[in-house]
C-alpha positions, 0 to 999 in steps of 0.5 A: 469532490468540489469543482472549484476554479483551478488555482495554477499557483497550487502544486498537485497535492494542494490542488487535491486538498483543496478539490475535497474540502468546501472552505478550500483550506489547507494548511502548508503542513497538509500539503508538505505531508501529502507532497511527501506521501504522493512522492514516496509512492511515485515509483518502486522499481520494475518488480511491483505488480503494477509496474510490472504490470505495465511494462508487460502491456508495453512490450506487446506495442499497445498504447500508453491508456491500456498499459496505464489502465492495467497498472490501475487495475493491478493496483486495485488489488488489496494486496498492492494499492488497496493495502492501505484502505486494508490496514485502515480496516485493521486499525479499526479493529485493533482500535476497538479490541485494545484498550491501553495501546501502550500495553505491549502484552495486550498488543501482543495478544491482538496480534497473534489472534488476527495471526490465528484467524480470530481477529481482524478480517479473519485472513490471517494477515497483520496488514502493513507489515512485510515487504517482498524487498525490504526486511530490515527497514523500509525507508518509506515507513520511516520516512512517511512515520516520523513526518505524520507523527505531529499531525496525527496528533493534532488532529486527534488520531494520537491513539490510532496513531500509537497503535500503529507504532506498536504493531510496527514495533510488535509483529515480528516478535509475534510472527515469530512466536505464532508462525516459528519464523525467524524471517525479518520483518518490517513495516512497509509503507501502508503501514502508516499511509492509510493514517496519515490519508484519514488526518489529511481528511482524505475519504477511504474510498480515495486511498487507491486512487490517491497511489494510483494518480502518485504511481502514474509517473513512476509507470510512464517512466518504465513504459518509457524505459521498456519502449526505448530498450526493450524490444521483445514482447515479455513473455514469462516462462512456467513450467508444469510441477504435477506428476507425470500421467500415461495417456487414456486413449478416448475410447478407454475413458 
């Protein structure tokens, strides 16, 4: 990071660009991308971990900096902010195993190897693909993907980024082959955010963060929301699924 003087003509994300680089250049296509990305990742709804996980603080009546503290805490976790910075990793391993990338069967076969544990980071996961909402399609992927498409071509990430069009494209076809599942499958937004991040210059240990400083505002909202309407402290309900035992007394123990 470099502490140059703060231009108030810059929007956020040319602010951000030009606090990482020395020379404080930018393009206004750089800054077009990164407006997108940061908007897309703004808000998701009340469901997401870390929404939730604010909404949940706020109606125990804290205040606005722990609920806020515990979004970034939740969003810390790799299968909800630090996805990106995961799928960043698996692109780094497809990249090394596949030579032609336009080889749908050699694609293919990297695939199910990381869906058998063999590949990758040997969790099983194809990182940026599935949604909890969306099946058919996310709107954010389209949207973030058609928009990085020329940049990530300009500056040298052509293969990485056709690699990652082919995982898109080629997941589900191999879910259904190694897992028997005919569920629907789309990529998500880290599908491509973690890419676009790398072309922007943008260093992987700031990914997180970067959703975290977009998602904020989306967080006030629903803790906004949630003062003004909710009024109860949440509080969700579980209920015990093992099997019923008789009591021991202590002394028969």
């Amino acid at each position: 990071m470099f502490f140059h003087p703060i231009d108030p003509s810059f929007s956020t994300a040319e602010s951000i660009l030009t606090s990482m680089r020395a020379d404080r250049q930018f393009t206004d296509e750089e800054a077009k991308l990164l407006d997108i990305c940061m908007i897309l990742h703004a808000d998701h709804g009340g469901g997401n971990n870390s929404t939730f996980t604010t909404r949940v603080l706020s109606s125990s009546g804290t205040d606005t900096y722990s609920a806020i503290a515990a979004a970034i805490g939740s969003l810390k976790g790799p299968l909800h902010g630090g996805a990106n910075a995961k799928c960043a990793e698996m692109l780094g391993y497809l990249r090394e195993g596949i030579n032609d990338p336009e080889n749908d069967q050699e694609v293919k076969e990297f695939l199910r190897a990381i869906l058998r544990k063999e590949k990758g980071d040997g969790s099983g996961k194809i990182y940026g693909m599935g949604h909890a909402i969306y099946t058919l399609s996310d709107p954010r992927a389209i949207i973030l993907r058609e928009n990085a498409r020329d940049l990530c071509h300009k500056k040298g990430l052509g293969r990485d980024f056709t690699i990652m069009e082919q995982v898109e494209r080629l997941t589900p076809e191999v879910f259904r082959e190694v897992k028997g599942s005919d569920k629907p499958m789309c990529a998500n937004v880290d599908c491509y955010s973690g890419l676009v991040y790398r072309a922007l210059g943008i260093p992987e240990d700031m990914f997180t963060p970067l959703f975290a400083v977009s998602r904020i505002a989306g967080w006030c909202a629903h803790r906004i929301e949630e003062l003004q309407s909710g009024g109860r402290i949440i509080r969700p309900a579980y209920r015990a699924i093992h099997a019923k035992k008789q009591y021991t007394p202590m002394e028969e123990r």
